[in-house]
C-alpha positions in Angstrom: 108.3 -21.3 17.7 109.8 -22.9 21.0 111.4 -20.8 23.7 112.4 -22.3 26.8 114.3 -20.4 29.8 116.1 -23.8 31.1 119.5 -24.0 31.6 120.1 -27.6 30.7 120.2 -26.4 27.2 120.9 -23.2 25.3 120.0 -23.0 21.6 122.5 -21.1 19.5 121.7 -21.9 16.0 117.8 -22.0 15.7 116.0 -23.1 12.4 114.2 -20.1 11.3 112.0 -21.8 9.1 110.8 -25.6 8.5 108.2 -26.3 5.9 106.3 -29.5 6.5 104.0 -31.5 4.4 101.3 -33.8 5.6 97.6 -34.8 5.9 94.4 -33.6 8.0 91.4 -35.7 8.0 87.9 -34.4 10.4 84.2 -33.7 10.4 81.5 -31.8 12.3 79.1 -33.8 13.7 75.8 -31.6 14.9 74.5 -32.1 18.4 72.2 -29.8 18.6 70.2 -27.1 16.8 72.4 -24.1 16.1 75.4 -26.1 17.5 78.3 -28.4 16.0 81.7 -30.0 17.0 84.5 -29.9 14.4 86.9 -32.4 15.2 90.0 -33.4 13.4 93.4 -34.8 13.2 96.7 -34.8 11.9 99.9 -35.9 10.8 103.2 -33.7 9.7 106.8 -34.6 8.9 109.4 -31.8 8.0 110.6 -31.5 3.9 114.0 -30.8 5.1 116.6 -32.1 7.3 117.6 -29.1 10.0 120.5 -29.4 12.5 120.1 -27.0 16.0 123.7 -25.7 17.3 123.2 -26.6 21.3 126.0 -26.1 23.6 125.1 -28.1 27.6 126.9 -26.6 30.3 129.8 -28.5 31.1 129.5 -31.1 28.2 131.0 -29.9 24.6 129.1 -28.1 22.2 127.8 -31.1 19.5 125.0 -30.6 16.7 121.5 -32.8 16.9 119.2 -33.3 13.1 115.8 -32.1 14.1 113.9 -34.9 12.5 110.3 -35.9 13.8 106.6 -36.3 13.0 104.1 -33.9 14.6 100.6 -35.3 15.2 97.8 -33.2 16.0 94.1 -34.1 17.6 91.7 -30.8 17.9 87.9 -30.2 19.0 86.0 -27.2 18.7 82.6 -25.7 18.7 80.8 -24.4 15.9 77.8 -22.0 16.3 75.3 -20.8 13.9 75.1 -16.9 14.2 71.5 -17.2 12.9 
């Protein structure tokens, strides 16, 4: 979900919903007793094409394919309730 109160651009025809397929790879890796850190990362690409409706001010309205991979890196603690 994106919203953005710029002016540069306003978004007329939003994709609703994109599915996208990829891959995850991480591991935990214990530094203490009773505590962890889970770290991974990942890679994404859309299943579909999507277009976005995007009208600038002053420039005529044109449509833009949404097409692009999404790469994640996360880090987290993990604690042993007991």
């Amino acid at each position: 979900m994106f919203y953005s109160t710029g002016d540069e651009f306003e978004v007329l025809d939003p994709v609703v919903f994109n599915a996208m397929l990829g891959a995850r790879a991480g591991g935990t890796w214990r530094v203490a007793d009773g505590f962890g850190l889970r770290g991974f990362v990942e890679g994404m690409v859309p299943i579909g094409a999507n277009r976005l409706r995007i009208d600038r001010p002053g420039a005529p309205l044109f449509l833009e394919p949404t097409r692009g991979v999404l790469f994640n890196i996360g880090l987290g603690g993990v604690f042993d309730l007991m």
